[in-house]
C-alpha positions as CSV (number, residue, x, y, z in Angstrom):
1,X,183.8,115.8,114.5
2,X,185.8,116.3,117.8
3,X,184.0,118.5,120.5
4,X,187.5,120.9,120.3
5,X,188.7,121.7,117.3
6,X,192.0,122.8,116.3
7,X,192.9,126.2,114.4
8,X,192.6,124.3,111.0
9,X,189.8,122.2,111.6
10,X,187.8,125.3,112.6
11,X,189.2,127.5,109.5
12,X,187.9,124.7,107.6
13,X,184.8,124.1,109.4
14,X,183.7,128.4,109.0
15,X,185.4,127.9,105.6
16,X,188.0,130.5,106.1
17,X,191.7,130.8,106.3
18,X,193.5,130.0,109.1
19,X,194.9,133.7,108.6
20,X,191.2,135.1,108.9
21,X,190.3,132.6,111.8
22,X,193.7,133.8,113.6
23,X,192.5,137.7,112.7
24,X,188.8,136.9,114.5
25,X,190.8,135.1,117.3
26,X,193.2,138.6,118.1
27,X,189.7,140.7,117.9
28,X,187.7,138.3,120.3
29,X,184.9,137.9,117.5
30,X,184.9,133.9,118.0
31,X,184.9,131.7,120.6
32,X,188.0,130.2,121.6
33,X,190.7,129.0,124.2
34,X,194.6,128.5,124.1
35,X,195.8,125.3,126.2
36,X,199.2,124.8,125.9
37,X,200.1,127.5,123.7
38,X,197.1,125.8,121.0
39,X,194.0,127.6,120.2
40,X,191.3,125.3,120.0
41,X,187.6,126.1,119.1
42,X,184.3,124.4,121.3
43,X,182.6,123.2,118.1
44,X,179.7,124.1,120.3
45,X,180.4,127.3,120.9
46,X,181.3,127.6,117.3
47,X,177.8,126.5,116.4
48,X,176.3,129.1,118.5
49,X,178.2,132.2,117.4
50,X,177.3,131.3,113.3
51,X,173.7,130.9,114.5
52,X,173.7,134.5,116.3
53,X,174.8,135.9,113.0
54,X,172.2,134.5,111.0
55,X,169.1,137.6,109.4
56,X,165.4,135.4,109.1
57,X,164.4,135.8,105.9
58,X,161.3,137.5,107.4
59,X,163.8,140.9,108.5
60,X,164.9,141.1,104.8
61,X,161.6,141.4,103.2
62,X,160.2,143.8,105.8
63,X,162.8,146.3,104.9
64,X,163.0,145.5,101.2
65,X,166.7,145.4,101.4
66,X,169.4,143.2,101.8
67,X,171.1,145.3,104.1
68,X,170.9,143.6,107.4
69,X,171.6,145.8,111.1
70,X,173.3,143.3,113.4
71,X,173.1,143.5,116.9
72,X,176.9,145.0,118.1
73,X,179.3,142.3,120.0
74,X,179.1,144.3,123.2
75,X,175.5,143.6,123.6
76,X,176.0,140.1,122.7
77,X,176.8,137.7,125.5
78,X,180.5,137.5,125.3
79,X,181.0,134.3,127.7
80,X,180.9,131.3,126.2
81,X,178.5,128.6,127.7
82,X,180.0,125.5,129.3
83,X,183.5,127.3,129.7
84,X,185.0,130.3,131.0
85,X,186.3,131.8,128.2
86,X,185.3,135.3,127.0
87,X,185.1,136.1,123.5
């Protein structure tokens, strides 16, 4: 898989709709860049931001629910490594 990908390659990557990826993409919830007018996604980058998301098993079972707390975007790093693109 390319290191960029484009707008359907990463919908399809996430499995989501283009129309969900584009939605993300207009909040600044995913790491991207336009070039040329083209969004394209670091697969990367991509990578990174799903593994950020992820609860440990561990978290559920200490609270006994599966209601996980997630640490808000604006104490997340919102620069994307090996670019300069916020997101």
């Amino acid at each position: 898989m390319p290191d960029l990908l484009t707008t359907d390659e990463a919908a399809s990557y996430l499995r989501l709709s283009e129309r969900k990826l584009y939605e993300l993409v207009a909040n600044g919830a995913v790491p991207c860049t336009k070039v040329t007018g083209k969004w394209l996604f670091p697969k990367a980058a991509l990578d990174r931001w799903l593994a950020a998301g992820l609860v440990a098993p561990a978290a559920l079972a200490h609270t006994g629910s599966t209601a996980t707390t997630r640490t808000p975007m604006s104490k997340r790093s919102r620069i994307c490594q090996g670019c300069t693109t916020r997101w």
